[in-house]
N, C-alpha and C positions, 0 to 999 in steps of 0.2 A: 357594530360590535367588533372590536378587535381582540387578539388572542390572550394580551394580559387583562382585560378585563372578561374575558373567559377562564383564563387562569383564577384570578381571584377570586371569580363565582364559585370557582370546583373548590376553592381554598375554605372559604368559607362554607360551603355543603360541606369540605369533609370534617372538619371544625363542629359543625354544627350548632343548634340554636334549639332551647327546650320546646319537643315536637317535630321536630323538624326531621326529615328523612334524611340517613348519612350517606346514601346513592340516588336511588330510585325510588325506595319506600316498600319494595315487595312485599320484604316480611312483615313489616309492619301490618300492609295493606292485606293481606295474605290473614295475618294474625285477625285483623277486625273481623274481615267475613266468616272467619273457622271460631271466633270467640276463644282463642287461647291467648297465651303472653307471646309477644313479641320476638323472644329470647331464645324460643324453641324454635323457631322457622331462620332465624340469625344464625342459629347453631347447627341447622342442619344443612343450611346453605354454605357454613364454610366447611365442615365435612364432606358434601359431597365434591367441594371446589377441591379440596385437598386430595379428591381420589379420581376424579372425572373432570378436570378441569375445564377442558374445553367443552365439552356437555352441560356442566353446571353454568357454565357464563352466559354458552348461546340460552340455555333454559330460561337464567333470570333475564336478559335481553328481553327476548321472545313476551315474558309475561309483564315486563316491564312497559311494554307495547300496549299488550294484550289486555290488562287492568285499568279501566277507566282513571281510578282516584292515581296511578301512578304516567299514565300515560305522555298527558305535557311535562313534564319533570323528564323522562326519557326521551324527548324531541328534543328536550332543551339542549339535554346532554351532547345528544350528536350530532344538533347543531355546533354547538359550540367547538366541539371534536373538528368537524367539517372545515373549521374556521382556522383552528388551528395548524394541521396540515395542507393545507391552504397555502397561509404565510410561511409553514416553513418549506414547502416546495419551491415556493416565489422566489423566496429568499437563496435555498441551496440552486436554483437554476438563474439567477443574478450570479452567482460566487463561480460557477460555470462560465459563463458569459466574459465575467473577467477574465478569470483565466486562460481562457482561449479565443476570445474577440481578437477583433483585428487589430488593434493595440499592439497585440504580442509578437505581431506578425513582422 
């Protein structure tokens, strides 16, 4: 797997497809078990992102993990994360390499 066809997978999740989870699926998955809509666990997830940010991220992370029906769908994710920083490490420590190889020398 490489980073643009990681890229294009996160393109298309965020895009989405009818049914289809626009991150992880929390609220969605959140909403089945509690038998509410959807809409109200979306809306409270980005209220609290908006006042507790880094609490609310690790939180959804965390249950994103933590929730079976969402669980592979979060590996996917940071796998693909993984992959991506990866390649752009590779690549910024190549652009190093020119720059100061013995070449320059």
């Amino acid at each position: 797997m490489s980073a643009d066809n990681v890229i294009n997978e996160i393109r298309d999740s965020l895009n989405g497809r009818p049914g289809q989870p626009i991150v992880f699926g929390v609220c969605k998955a959140l909403a089945d078990k509690s038998g509410k809509e959807p809409w109200i666990f979306r809306l409270a997830a980005i209220v609290l992102t908006l006042f507790w940010t880094l609490p609310a991220v690790a939180a959804y992370i965390i249950i994103g993990f933590a929730l079976k029906e969402t669980e592979n769908r979060t590996r996917k994710f940071f796998a693909g994360l993984a992959i991506i920083i990866s390649e752009a490490v590779q690549k910024f420590a190549a652009s190093v390499r020119d720059m100061f190889g013995p070449e320059r020398v």
